[in-house]
C-alpha positions as CSV (number, residue, x, y, z in Angstrom):
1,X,16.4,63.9,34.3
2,X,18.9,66.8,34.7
3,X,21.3,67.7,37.6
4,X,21.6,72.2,37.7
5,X,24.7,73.2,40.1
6,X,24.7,77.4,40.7
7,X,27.8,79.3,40.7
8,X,28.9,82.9,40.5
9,X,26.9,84.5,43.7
10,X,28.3,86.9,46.2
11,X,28.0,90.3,47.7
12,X,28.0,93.3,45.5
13,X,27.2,96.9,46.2
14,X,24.2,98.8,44.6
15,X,24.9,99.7,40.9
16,X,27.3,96.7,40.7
17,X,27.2,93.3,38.6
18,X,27.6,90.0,38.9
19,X,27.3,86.7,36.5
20,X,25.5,83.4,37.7
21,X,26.3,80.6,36.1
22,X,24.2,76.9,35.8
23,X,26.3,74.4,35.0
24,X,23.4,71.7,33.3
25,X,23.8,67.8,32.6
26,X,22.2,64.6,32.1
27,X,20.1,62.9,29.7
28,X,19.5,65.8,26.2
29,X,20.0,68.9,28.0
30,X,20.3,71.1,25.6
31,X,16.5,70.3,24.7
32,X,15.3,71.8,27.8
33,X,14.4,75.3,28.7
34,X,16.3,76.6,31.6
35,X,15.3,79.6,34.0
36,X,16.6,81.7,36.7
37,X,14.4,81.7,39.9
38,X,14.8,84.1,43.5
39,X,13.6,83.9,46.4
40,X,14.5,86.8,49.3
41,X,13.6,86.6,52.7
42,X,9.7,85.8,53.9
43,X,9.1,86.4,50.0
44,X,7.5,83.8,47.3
45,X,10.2,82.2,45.1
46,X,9.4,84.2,41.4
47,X,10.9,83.7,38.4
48,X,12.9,86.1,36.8
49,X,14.3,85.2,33.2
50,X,13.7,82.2,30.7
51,X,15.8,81.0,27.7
52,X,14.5,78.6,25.3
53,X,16.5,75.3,24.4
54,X,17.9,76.7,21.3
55,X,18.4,79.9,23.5
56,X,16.4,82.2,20.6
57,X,13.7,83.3,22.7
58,X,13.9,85.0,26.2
59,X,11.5,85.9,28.8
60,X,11.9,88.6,31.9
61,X,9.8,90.0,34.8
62,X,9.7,93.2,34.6
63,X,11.4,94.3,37.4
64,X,14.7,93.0,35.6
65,X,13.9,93.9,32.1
66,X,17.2,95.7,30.7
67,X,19.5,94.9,33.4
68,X,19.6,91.3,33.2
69,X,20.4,89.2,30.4
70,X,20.2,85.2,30.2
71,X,21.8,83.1,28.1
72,X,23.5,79.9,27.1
73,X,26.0,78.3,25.8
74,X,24.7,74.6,24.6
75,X,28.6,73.2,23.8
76,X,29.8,73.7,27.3
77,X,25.9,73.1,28.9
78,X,25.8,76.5,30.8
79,X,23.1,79.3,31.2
80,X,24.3,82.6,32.1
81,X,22.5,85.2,34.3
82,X,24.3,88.4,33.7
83,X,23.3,91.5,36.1
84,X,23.8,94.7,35.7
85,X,22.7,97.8,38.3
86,X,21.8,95.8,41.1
87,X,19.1,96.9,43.1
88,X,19.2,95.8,47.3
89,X,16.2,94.6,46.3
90,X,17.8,91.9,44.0
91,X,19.0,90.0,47.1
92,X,17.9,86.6,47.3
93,X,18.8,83.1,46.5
94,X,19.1,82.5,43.2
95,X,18.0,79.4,41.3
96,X,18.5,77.9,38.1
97,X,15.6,74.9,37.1
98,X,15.1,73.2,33.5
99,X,12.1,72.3,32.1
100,X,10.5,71.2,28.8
101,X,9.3,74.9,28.0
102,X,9.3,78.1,29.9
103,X,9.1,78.6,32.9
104,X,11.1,75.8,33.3
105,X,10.7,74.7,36.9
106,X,10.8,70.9,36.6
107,X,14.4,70.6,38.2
108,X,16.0,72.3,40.3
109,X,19.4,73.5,41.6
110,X,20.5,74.1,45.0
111,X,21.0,78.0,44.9
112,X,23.4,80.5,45.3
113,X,22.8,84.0,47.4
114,X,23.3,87.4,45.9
115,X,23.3,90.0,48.4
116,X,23.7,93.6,47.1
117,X,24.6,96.2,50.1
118,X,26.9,98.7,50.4
């Protein structure tokens, strides 16, 4: 089982950045896939980037591809979610969830809200 804790949201104007962080532990968690998760306002939750255990293969939606990067770092049990050119459309809350492959969704974190707005 594995415990996911959020960090790192905030508000940010448009064009701006922000990291998340996912701080991971428990039983072997660095043999789990992790992913990044949103969910805005009267919208379905979608996931939005994947990293494989050994963090060599990535997945995006498209409407992030090339302005957000996930990765991790397996010594200190953390997966990054770096943003770049936020969109107001990027609000949400943001999840992080591990999982035996991608998509990764078998455990969940409590969130943390992005808001971009000028």
């Amino acid at each position: 089982q594995l415990q996911l804790v959020e960090s790192g949201g905030g508000l940010v104007q448009p064009g701006g950045s922000l990291r998340l962080s996912c701080a991971v532990s428990g039983f072997a968690v660095d043999y789990y896939a992790i992913g990044w998760f949103r969910q805005a306002p009267g919208k379905e939750r979608e996931g939005v980037a994947c990293i494989s255990s050994s963090g060599s293969s990535t997945n995006y939606v498209d409407s992030v591809r090339g302005r957000f990067t996930i990765s991790r770092d397996n010594a200190k049990h953390t997966v990054y979610l770096q943003m770049n050119s936020l969109k107001p459309e990027d609000t949400a809350v943001y999840f992080c969830a591990g999982g035996r492959g991608c998509p990764a969704a078998d455990y969940w974190g409590q969130g943390t809200q992005v808001t971009v707005s000028s």
